[in-house]
Wavefront OBJ file of the C-alpha trace (Angstrom):
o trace
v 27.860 -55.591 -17.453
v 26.021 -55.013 -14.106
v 29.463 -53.561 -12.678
v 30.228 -51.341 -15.235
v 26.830 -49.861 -14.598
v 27.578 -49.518 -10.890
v 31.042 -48.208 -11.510
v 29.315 -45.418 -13.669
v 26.712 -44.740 -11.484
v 29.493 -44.806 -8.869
v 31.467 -42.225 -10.828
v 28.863 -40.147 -11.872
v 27.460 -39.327 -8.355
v 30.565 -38.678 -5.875
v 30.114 -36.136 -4.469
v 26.763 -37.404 -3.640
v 28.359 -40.991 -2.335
v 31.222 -39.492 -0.571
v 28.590 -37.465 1.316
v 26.776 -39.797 2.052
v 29.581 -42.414 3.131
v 31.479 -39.631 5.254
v 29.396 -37.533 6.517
v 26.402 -39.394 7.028
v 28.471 -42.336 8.203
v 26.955 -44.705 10.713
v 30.284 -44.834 12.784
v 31.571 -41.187 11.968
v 27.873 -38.909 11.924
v 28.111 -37.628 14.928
v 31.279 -36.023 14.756
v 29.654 -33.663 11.989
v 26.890 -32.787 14.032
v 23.890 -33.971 15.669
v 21.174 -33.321 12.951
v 20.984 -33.574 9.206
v 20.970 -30.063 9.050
v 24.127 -29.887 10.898
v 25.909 -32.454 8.847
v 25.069 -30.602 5.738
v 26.284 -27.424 7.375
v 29.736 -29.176 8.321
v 29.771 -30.938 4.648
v 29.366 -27.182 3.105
v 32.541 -25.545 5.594
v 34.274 -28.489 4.583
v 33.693 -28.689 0.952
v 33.339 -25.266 0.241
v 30.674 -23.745 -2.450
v 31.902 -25.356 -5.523
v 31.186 -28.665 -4.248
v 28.238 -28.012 -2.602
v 26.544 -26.844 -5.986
v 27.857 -30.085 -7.679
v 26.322 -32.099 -4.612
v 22.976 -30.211 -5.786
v 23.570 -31.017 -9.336
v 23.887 -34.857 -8.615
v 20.801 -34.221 -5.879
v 18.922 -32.675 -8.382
v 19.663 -35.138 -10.935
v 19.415 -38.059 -9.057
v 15.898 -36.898 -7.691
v 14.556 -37.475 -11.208
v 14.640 -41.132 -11.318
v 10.741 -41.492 -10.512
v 10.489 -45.394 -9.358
v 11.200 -44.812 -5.733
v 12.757 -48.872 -5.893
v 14.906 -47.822 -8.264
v 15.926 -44.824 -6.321
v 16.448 -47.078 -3.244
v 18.535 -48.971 -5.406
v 21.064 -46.694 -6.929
v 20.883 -44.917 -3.526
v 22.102 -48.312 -1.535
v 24.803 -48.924 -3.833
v 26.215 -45.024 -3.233
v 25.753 -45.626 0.567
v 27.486 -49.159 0.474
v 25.639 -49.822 4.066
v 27.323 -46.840 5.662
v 24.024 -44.652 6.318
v 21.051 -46.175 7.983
v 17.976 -43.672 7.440
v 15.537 -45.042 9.709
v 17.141 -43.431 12.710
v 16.778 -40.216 10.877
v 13.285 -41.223 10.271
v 13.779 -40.433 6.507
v 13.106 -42.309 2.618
v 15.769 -41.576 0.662
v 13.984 -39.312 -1.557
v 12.719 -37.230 1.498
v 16.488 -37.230 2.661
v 17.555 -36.289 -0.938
v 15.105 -33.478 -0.706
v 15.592 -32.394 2.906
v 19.422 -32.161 1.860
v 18.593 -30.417 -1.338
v 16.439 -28.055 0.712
v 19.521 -26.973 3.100
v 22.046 -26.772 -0.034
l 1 2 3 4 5 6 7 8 9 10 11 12 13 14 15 16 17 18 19 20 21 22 23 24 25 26 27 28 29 30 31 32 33 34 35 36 37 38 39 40 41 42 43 44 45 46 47 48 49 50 51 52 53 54 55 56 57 58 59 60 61 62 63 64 65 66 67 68 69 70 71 72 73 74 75 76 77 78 79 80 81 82 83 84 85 86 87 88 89 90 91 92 93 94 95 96 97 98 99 100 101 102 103
């Protein structure tokens, strides 16, 4: 049962995942930039408008989930250990909304 909740979870937030595990990789960051607002800068001329405005969807959406340890937790499982947020200093709901913000 448990996987066939992540697998949705998995499914329904892509573009947010694949952001996350790409761009924000720990081993592949830097060649997008030097900043988060760089990143999402090289993840819009990348992915063009279309998928930048489903990114903000999922953002958007996934910003509603109010218990911030269940927003860790959905979050972790997108990120599958590929983006560590205390070098950027961030939660993942201020990163959500700091990405949201440059969308």
């Amino acid at each position: 049962m448990n996987r066939f909740r992540n697998w949705r979870l998995r499914r329904k937030f892509s573009s947010l995942g694949v952001m996350i595990r790409v761009f924000f990789s720990n081993h592949d960051c830097d060649a997008f930039g030097e900043t988060i607002e760089e990143i999402v800068e090289s993840y819009c001329d990348y992915n063009g408008k279309a998928e930048a405005l489903c990114l903000k969807n999922e953002i958007t959406e996934m910003l509603q989930t109010e218990d911030d340890s269940e927003l860790e937790s959905r979050m972790a499982l997108l990120a599958e250990n590929r983006c560590n947020l205390k070098a950027w200093g961030e939660t993942w709901r201020s990163f959500l909304q700091r990405v949201l913000t440059l969308l």
